[in-house]
C-alpha positions as CSV (number, residue, x, y, z in Angstrom):
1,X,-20.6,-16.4,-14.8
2,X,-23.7,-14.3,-15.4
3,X,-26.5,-16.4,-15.1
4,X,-28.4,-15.9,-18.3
5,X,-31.3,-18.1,-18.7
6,X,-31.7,-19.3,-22.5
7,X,-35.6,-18.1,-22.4
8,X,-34.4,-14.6,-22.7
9,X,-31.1,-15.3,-25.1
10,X,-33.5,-15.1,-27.6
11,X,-35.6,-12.2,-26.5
12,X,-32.2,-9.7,-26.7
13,X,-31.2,-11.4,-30.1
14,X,-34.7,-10.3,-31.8
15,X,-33.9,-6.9,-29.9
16,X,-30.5,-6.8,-32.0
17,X,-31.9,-7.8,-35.0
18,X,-34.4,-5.4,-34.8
19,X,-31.3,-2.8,-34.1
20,X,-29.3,-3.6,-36.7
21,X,-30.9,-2.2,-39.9
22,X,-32.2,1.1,-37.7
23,X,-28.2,1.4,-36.7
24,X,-26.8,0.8,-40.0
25,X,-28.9,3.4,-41.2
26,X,-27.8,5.8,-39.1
27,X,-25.8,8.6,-41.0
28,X,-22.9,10.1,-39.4
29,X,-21.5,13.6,-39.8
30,X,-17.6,13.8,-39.8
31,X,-16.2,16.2,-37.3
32,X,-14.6,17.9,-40.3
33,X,-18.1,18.9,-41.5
34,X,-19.3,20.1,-37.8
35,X,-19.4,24.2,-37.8
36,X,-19.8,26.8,-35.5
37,X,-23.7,27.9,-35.5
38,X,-24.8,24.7,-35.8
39,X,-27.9,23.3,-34.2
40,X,-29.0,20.0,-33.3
41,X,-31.1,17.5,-30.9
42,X,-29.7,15.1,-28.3
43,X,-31.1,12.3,-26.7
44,X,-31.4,11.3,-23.0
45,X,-32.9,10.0,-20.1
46,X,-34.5,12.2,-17.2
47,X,-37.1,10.2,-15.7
48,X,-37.6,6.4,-16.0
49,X,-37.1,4.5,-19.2
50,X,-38.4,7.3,-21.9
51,X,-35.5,8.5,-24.0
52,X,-35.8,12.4,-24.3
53,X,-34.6,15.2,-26.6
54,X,-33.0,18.1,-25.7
55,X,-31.2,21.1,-28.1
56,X,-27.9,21.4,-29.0
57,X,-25.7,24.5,-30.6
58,X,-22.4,24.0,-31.5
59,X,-19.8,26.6,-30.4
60,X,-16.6,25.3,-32.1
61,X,-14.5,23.1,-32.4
62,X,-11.2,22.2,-29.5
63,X,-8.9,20.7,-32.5
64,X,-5.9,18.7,-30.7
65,X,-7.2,19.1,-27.4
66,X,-5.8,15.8,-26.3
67,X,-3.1,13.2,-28.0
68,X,-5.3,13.1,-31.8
69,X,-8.4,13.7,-30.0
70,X,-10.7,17.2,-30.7
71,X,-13.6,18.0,-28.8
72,X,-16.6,19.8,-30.1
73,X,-17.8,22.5,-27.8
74,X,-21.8,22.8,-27.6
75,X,-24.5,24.9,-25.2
76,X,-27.3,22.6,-24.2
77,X,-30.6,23.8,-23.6
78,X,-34.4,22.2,-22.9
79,X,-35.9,19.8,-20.4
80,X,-34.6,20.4,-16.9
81,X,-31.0,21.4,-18.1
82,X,-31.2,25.2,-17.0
83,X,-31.8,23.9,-13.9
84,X,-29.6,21.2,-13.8
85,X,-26.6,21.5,-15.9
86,X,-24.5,18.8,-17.3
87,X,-25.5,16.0,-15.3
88,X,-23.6,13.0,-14.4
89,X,-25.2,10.1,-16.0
90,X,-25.6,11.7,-19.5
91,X,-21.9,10.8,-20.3
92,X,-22.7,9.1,-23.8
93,X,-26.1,11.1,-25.0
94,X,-25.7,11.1,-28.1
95,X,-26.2,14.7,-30.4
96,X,-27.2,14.4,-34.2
97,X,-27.4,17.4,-37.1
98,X,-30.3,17.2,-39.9
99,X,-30.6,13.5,-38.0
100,X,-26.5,12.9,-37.9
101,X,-25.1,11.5,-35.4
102,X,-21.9,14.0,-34.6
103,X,-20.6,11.9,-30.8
104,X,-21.6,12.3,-27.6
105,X,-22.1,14.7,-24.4
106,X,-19.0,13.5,-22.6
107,X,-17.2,16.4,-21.0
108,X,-18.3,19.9,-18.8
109,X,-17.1,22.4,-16.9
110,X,-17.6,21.9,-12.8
111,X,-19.3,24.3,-11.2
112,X,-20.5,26.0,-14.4
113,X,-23.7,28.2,-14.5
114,X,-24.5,27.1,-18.4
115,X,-24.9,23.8,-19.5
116,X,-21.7,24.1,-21.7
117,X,-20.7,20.5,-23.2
118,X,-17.8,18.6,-24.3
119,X,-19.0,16.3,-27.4
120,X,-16.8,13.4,-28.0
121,X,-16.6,12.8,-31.8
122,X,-18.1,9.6,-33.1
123,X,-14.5,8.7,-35.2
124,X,-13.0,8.7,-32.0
125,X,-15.8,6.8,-30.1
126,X,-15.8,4.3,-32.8
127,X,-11.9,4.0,-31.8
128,X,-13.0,1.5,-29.0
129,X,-14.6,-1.2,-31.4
130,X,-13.4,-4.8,-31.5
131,X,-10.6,-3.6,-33.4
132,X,-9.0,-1.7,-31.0
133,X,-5.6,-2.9,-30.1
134,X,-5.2,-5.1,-27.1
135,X,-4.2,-2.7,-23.5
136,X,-3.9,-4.3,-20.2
137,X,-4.4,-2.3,-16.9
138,X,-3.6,1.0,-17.2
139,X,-2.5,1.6,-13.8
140,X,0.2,0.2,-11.9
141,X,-1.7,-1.9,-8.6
142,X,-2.5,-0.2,-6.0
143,X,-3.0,3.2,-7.8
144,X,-6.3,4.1,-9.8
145,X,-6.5,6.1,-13.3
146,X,-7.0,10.0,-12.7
147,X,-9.6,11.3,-14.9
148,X,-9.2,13.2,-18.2
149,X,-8.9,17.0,-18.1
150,X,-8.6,19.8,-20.3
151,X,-6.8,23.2,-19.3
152,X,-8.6,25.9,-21.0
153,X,-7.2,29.0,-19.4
154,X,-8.6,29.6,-16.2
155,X,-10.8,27.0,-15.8
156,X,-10.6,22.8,-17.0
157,X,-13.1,20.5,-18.7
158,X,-13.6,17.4,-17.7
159,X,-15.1,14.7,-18.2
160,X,-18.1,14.0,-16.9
161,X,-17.7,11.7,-13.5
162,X,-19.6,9.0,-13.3
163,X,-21.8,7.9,-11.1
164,X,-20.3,5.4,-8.9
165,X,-23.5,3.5,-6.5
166,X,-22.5,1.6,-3.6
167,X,-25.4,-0.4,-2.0
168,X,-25.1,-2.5,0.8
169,X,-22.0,-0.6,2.1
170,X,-21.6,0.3,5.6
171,X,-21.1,4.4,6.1
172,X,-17.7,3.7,7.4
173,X,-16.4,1.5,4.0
174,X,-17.7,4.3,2.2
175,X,-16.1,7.2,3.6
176,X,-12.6,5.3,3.7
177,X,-12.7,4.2,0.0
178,X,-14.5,7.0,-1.8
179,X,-11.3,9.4,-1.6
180,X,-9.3,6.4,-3.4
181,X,-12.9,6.6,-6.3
182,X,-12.9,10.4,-6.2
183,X,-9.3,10.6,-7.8
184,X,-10.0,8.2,-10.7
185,X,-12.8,10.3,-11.6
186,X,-15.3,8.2,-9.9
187,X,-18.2,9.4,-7.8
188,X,-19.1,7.7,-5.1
189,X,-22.5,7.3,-3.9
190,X,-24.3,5.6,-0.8
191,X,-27.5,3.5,-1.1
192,X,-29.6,6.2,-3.6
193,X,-29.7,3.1,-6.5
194,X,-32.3,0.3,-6.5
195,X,-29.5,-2.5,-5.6
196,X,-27.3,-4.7,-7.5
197,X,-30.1,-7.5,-8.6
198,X,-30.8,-7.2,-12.2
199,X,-33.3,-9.4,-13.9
200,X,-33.6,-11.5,-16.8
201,X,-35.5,-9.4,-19.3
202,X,-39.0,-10.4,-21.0
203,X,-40.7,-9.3,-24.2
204,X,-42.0,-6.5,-22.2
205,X,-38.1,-4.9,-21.2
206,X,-38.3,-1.9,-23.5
207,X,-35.5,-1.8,-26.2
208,X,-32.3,-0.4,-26.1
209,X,-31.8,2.8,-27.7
210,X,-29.1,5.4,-28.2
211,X,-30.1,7.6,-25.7
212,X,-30.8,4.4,-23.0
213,X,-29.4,4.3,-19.7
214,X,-27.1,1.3,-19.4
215,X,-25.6,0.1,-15.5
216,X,-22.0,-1.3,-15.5
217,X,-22.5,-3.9,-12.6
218,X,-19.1,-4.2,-10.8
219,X,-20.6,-6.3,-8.2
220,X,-23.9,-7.9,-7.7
221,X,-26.2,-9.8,-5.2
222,X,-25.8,-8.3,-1.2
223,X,-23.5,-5.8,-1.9
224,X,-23.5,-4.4,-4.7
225,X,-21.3,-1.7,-7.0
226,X,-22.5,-0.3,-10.4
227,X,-22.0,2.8,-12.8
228,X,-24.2,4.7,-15.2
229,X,-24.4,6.1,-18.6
230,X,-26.0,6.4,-21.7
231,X,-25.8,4.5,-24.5
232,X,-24.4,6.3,-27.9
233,X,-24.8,4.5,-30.9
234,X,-26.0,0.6,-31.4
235,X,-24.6,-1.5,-34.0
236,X,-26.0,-5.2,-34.4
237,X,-24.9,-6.3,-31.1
238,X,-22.0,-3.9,-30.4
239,X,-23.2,-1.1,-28.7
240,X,-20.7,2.2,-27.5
241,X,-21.5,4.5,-24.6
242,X,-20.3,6.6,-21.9
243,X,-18.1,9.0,-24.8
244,X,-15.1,8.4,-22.7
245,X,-13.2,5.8,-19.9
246,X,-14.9,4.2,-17.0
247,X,-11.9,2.1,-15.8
248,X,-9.7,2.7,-18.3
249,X,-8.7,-1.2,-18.2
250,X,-8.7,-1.7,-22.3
251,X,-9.7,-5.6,-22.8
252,X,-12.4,-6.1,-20.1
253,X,-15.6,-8.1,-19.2
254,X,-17.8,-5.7,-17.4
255,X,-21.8,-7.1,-17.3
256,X,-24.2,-4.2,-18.0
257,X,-28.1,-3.9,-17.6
258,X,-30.6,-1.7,-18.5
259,X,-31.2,1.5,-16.4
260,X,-34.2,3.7,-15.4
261,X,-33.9,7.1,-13.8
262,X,-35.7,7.5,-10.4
263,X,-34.6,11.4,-10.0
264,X,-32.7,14.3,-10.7
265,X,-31.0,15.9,-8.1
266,X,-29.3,19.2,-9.2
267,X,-26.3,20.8,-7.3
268,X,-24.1,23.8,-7.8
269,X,-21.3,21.3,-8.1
270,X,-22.6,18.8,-10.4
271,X,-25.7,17.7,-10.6
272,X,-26.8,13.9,-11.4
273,X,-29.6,11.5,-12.2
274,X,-30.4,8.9,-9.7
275,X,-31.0,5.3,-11.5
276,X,-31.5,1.7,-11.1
277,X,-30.1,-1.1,-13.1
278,X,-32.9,-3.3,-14.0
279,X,-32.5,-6.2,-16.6
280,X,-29.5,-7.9,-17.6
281,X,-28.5,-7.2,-21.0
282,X,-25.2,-8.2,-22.2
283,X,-21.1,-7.3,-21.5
284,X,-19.0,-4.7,-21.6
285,X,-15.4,-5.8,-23.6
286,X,-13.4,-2.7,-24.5
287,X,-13.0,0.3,-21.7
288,X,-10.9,3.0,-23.8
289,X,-10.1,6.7,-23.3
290,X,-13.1,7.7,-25.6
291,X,-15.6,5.7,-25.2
292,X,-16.9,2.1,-23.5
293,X,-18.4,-0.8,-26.2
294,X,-19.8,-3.9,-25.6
295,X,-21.7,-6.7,-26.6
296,X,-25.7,-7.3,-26.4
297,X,-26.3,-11.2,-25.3
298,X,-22.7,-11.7,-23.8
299,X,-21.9,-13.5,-20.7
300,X,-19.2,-11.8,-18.2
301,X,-16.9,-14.3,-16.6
302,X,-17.2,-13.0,-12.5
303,X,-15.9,-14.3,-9.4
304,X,-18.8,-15.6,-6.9
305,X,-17.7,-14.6,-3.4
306,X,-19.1,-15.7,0.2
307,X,-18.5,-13.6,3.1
308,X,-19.6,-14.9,7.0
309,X,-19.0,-12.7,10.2
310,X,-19.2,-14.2,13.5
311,X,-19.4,-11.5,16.0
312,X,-18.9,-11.7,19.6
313,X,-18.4,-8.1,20.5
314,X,-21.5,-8.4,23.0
315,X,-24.6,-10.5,21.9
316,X,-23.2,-12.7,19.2
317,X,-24.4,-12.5,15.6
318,X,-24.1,-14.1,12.2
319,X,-23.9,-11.8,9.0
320,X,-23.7,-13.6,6.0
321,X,-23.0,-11.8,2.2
322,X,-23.4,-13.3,-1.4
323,X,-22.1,-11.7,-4.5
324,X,-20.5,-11.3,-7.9
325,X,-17.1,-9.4,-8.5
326,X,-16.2,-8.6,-12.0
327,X,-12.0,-10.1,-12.4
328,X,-10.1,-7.5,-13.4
329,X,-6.8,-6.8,-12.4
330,X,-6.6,-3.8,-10.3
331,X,-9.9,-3.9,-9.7
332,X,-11.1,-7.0,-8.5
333,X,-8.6,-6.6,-5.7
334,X,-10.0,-3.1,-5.0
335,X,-13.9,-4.1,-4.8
336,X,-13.2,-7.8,-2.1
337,X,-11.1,-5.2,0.0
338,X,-13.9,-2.4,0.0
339,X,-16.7,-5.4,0.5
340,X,-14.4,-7.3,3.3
341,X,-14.2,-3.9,5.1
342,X,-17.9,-3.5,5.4
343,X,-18.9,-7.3,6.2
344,X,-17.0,-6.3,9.3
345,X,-17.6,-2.8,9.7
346,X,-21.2,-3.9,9.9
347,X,-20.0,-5.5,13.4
348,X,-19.6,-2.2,14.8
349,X,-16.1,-3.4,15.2
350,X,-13.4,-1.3,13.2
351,X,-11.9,0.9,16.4
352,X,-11.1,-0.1,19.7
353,X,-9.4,-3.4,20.6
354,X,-10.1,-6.0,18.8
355,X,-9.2,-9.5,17.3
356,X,-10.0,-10.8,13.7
357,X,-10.2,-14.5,12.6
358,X,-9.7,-15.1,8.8
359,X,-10.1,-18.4,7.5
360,X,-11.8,-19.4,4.3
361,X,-10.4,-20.6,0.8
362,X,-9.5,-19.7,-2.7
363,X,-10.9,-21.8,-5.4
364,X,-8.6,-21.9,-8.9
365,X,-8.4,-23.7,-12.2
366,X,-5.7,-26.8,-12.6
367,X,-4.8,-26.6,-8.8
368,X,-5.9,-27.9,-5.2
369,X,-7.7,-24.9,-3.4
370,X,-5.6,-22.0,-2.1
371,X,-6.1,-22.3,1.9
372,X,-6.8,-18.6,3.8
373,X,-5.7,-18.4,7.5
374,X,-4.7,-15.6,9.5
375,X,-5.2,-13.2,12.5
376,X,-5.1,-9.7,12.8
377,X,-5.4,-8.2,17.1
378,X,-5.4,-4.3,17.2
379,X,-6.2,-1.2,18.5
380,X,-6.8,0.0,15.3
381,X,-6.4,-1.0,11.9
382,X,-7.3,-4.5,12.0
383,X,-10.5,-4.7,9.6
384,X,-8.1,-3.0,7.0
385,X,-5.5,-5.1,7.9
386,X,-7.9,-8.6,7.4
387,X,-9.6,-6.8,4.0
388,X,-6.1,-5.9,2.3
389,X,-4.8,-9.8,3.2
390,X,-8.0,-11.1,2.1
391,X,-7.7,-9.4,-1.8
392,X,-3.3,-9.9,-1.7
393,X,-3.9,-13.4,-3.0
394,X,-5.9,-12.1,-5.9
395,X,-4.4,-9.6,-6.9
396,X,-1.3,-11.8,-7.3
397,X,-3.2,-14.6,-9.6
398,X,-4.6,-11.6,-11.6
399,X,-1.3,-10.0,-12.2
400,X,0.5,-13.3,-12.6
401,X,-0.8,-13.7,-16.4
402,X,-0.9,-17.6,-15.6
403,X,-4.4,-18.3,-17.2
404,X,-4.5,-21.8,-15.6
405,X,-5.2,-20.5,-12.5
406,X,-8.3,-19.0,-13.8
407,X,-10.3,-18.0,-10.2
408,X,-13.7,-19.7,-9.6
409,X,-14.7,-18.8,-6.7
410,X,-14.0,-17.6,-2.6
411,X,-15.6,-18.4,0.4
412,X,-14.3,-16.6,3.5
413,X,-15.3,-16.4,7.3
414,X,-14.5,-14.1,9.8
415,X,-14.7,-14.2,13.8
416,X,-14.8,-10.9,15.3
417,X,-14.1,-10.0,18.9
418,X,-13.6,-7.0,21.2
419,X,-10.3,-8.6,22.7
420,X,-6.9,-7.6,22.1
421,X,-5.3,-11.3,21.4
422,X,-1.5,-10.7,20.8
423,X,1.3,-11.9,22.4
424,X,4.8,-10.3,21.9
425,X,7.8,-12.6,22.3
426,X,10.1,-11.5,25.4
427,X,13.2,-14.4,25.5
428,X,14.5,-17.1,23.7
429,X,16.9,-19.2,24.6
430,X,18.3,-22.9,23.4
431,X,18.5,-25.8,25.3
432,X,22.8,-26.6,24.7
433,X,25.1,-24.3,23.2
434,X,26.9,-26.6,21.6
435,X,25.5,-29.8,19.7
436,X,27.0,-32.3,17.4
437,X,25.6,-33.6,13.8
438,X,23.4,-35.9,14.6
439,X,21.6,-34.1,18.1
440,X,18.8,-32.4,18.4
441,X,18.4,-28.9,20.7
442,X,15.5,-27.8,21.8
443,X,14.6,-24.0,21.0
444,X,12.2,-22.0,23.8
445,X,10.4,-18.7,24.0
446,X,8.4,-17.1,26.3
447,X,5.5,-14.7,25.1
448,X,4.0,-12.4,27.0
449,X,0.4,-10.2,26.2
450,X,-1.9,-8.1,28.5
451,X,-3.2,-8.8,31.7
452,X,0.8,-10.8,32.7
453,X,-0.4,-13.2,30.3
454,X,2.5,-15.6,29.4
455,X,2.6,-18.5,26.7
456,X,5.5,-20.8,26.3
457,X,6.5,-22.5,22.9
458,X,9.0,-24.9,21.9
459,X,10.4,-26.8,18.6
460,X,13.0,-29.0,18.4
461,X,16.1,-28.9,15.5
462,X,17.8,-32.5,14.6
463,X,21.0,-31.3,13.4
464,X,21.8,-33.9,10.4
465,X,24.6,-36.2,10.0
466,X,27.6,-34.1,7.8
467,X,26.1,-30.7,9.3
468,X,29.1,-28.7,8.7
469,X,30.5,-27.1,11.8
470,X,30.1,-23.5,13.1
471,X,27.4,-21.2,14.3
472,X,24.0,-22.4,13.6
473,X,21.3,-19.4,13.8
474,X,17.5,-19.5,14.7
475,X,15.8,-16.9,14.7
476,X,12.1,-16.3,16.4
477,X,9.6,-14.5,14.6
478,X,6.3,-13.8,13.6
479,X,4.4,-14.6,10.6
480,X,4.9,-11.0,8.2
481,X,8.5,-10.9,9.3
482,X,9.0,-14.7,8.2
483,X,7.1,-13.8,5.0
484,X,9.9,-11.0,4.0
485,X,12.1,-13.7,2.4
486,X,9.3,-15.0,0.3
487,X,7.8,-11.8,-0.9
488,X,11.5,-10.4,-1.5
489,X,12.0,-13.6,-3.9
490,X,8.2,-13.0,-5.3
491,X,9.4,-9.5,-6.3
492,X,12.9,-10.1,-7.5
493,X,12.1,-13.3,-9.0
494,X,8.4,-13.6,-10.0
495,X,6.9,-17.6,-10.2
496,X,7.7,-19.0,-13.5
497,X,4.6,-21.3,-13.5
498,X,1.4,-21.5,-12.0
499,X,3.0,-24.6,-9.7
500,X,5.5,-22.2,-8.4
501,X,2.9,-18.9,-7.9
502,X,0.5,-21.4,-5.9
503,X,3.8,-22.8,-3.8
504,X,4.4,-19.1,-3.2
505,X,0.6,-18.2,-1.7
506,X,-0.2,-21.7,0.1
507,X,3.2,-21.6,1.8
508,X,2.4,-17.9,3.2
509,X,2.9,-17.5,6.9
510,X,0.0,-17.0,8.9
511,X,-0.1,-14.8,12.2
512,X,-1.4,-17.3,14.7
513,X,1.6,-18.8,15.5
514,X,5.3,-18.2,15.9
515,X,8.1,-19.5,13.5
516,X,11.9,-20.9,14.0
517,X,13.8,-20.0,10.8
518,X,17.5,-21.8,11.0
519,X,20.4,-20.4,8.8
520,X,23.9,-19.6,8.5
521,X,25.8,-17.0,7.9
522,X,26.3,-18.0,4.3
523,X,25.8,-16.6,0.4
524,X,22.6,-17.9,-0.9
525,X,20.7,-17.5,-4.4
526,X,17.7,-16.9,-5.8
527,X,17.2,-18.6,-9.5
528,X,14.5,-18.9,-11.1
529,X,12.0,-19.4,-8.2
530,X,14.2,-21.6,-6.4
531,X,16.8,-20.8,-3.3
532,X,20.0,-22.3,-4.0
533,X,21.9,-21.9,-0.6
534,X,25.9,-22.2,0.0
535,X,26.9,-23.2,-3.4
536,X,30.5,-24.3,-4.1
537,X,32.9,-20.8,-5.1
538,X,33.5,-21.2,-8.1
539,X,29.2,-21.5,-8.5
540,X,28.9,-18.3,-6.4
541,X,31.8,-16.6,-8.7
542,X,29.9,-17.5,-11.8
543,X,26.0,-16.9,-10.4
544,X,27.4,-13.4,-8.6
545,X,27.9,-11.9,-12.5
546,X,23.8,-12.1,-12.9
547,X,22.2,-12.7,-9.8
548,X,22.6,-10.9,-6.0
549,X,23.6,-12.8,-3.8
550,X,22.1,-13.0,-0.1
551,X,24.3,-13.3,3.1
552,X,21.6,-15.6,4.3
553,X,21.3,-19.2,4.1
554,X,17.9,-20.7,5.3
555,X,18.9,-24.3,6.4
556,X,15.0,-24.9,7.1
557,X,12.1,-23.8,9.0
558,X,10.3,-24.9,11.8
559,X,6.4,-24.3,13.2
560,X,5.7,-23.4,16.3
561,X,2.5,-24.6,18.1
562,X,-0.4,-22.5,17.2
563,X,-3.0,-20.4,19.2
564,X,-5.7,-18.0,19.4
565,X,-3.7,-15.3,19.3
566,X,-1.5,-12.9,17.0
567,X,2.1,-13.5,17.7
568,X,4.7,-10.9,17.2
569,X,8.5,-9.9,17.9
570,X,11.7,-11.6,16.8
571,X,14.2,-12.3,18.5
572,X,18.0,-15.0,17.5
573,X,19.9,-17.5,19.6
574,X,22.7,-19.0,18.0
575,X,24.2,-22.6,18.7
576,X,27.8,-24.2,17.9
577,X,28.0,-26.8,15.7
578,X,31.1,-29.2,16.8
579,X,32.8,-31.7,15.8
């Protein structure tokens, strides 16, 4: 949770009061009464907290431009705009004729000499209210939003990107996620805002007006990931800015503090203030495609995460991170894998051999804690591998829908060396070929890594008494290739309770040791979460109308000694059950 202190609850519900008469007198002016000729005032921020105007003309009117949406073309003019153009952070200023309010700047033309504007009407805007009719994620995982454009002709308007601030982000995270930010619309940038670390406000926090700069804080504390925009229109405690998407994730907690502008830096491409967030104010609840709203006073439920890197590339060194994620769906996930990446990243670490140590812990609601163990020894690739296997786990509780596994917290270590710890299985072999019910065999193989390194492991199988006879399998392998079976069922057959999704992610494989799967060449089913293996036929003639069946039975699994290293390869023996 936010930590809001109670001294200050008060101070931001006097603010609201104080808003509420001032917005409810606001008048409005329906698009249908907007013309062509029209002029008008807007109101912004460009430098620090002092809400500015600046002139508006209306051009016409872009009926039907979207899916019931119009847009209401407008020249801007005064303050630094012939310099700067459109700027990205003045998504959500609002414009008002003869003192109405009309929408808000939300939309321009890249690369455009004039400060042409889209203005998102208020109707629309309004849209996002808590009325608006529940969404979910609007993106399948792994793939983010693309932002909103308009074909005119020859050229497109678009809306406005927003600025996206990464602080406490190595280079290297940076430059591998901001592609992935760029196509939703987003616009990555490095260490130009004042840090994640809002504070509680005072009497002296000036109040929150249309025309304020708010800060949606996706993560806070030592990293730290937050977007700007202005505020529109206030209504008691509901507040609406931005004049269209940020996420585009419909029912959301976002926090948001006030924001101050330290600069403006103008570019041929798109120009944009450079803020700070700087008291928290309250939470952002509806992300829609015209606008953001939220709610002044209100607590965001976050996930606190702990990250510690051990590094012994060299001299050794500690790094240790504390922050707040916000828990969405698609992009909680996202924002651990981005801040993973750079705890590591930081070690100087991320080509080159090296090994990577995970181990830390998952913390949920109605359940025991979710154990995280694995190890990841590459040339390349490993700190993505460790970040995208750090955030799997999560993205599976947020997509499950099981709210009693609500997350509260994750505390993960890493150790980080230059050495390339993998070992690659060479033979197998069993100790009898044949064996009755009843005997055990002993299963054997030989691993080999770099330098004519060679590691030996060995598990032993008790066949049962009533084993039925023929040929008993057992297969070798590594940790992802033993997971197969359990993500195929996790895909074709998703947990049907919170018992059965946290059976599914605490009885994950890890890499550091080698596994001994026995089976037999039998049909198998997966029903409802469970593996029913070699059922009688007339079962399996029934069950194969509705449900696939596999040509594999697992019979059970055995564990292999562990060690520091990453085991891979696979490799099958086979023994003869007898009479």
């Amino acid at each position: 949770m936010v930590n809001v202190p109670s001294r200050w609850i008060s101070v931001i519900l006097l603010a609201c009061a104080g808003l509420t008469a001032a917005a409810q007198s606001t008048p409005m002016l329906p698009l249908r009464d907007v013309k062509p000729g029209m002029k008008g005032t807007g109101r912004t921020i460009f430098n620090g907290a002092k809400v500015e105007e600046f002139q508006v003309e209306i051009l016409g009117i872009l009926e039907n431009a979207g899916p019931k949406q119009s847009i209401i073309l407008a020249r801007l003019s005064g303050g630094p705009l012939a310099h700067t153009g459109v700027m990205q952070g003045m998504s959500g200023s609002p414009v008002y004729i003869d003192g109405k309010l009309i929408g808000a700047v939300a939309l321009s033309f890249p690369y455009s000499k004039d400060p042409i504007a889209g203005i998102r009407p208020i109707e629309e805007m309004l849209t996002a209210g808590p009325s608006a009719p529940r969404q979910t994620a609007a993106a399948t995982p792994g793939a983010l939003p693309s932002p909103q454009e308009y074909n005119l002709g020859p050229t497109k308007m678009a809306e406005i990107a927003t600025p996206f601030y990464l602080s406490g982000f190595t280079s290297g995270a940076f430059d591998h996620f901001a592609p992935m930010l760029r196509a939703a619309g987003l616009q990555p940038v490095q260490g130009v805002s004042g840090g994640g670390r809002p504070t509680a406000p005072t009497a002296a926090t000036p109040k929150l007006e249309p025309g304020s700069m708010i800060s949606v804080q996706l993560v806070s504390g030592d990293m730290s990931v937050g977007a700007d925009g202005t505020v529109t229109h206030i209504d008691g405690n509901r507040i609406f800015a931005f004049g269209h998407r940020f996420l585009s994730v419909g029912d959301t907690e976002l926090p948001f503090a006030r924001a101050e502008v330290i600069t403006l830096l103008a570019s041929q491409n798109s120009s944009f203030k450079i803020s700070t967030p700087k008291e928290w104010l309250g939470t952002v609840t509806q992300d829609r495609t015209t606008a953001i709203a939220g709610e002044l006073g209100r607590k965001a439920a976050l996930l606190p995460v702990t990250i510690k890197v051990h590094s012994h590339t060299g001299a050794s060194r500690d790094w240790s991170y504390r922050m707040n994620i916000v828990q969405d769906r698609l992009y909680t996930p996202l924002l651990l894998q981005m801040a993973v990446y750079s705890a590591i990243d930081a070690t100087e670490r991320t080509i080159g051999l090296g090994t990577i140590t995970m181990r830390g812990r998952l913390l949920v609601d109605g359940a025991p804690p979710i154990p995280l163990s694995n190890l990841y020894s590459a040339e390349l690739g490993a700190p993505n591998q460790a970040s995208a296997a750090a955030a799997a786990p999560i993205s599976a509780l947020l997509q499950s829908g099981f709210d009693a596994l609500k997350l509260r917290g994750l505390d993960l270590e890493f150790d980080v060396s230059n050495e390339k710890n993998q070992m690659q299985i060479d033979s197998a072999w069993p100790s009898r070929r044949e064996v009755r019910p009843g005997e055990s065999v002993e299963i054997t193989a030989i691993f080999t890594g770099e330098h004519g390194a060679e590691l030996s492991r060995t598990s032993t199988y008790h066949v049962p008494v009533g084993a039925p006879t023929g040929t008993l399998n057992f297969t070798i392998t590594d940790g992802p290739s033993a997971n197969i079976a359990e993500y195929r069922q996790f895909l074709l057959s998703p947990p049907r309770s919170p018992a059965q999704l946290h059976a599914f992610l605490t009885g994950l494989h890890p890499n550091d040791r080698a596994y001994v799967r026995v089976w037999r060449s039998a049909q198998s089913f997966q029903i409802m979460g469970e593996n029913l293996n070699a059922p009688p036929p007339s079962a399996a003639l029934t069950l194969g109308r509705t449900v696939t069946p596999q040509s594999m039975a697992l019979v059970t699994e055995l564990t292999m000694a562990p060690g520091p290293f990453q085991f891979t390869g696979s490799k099958t023996v086979q023994v003869e059950v007898k009479d």
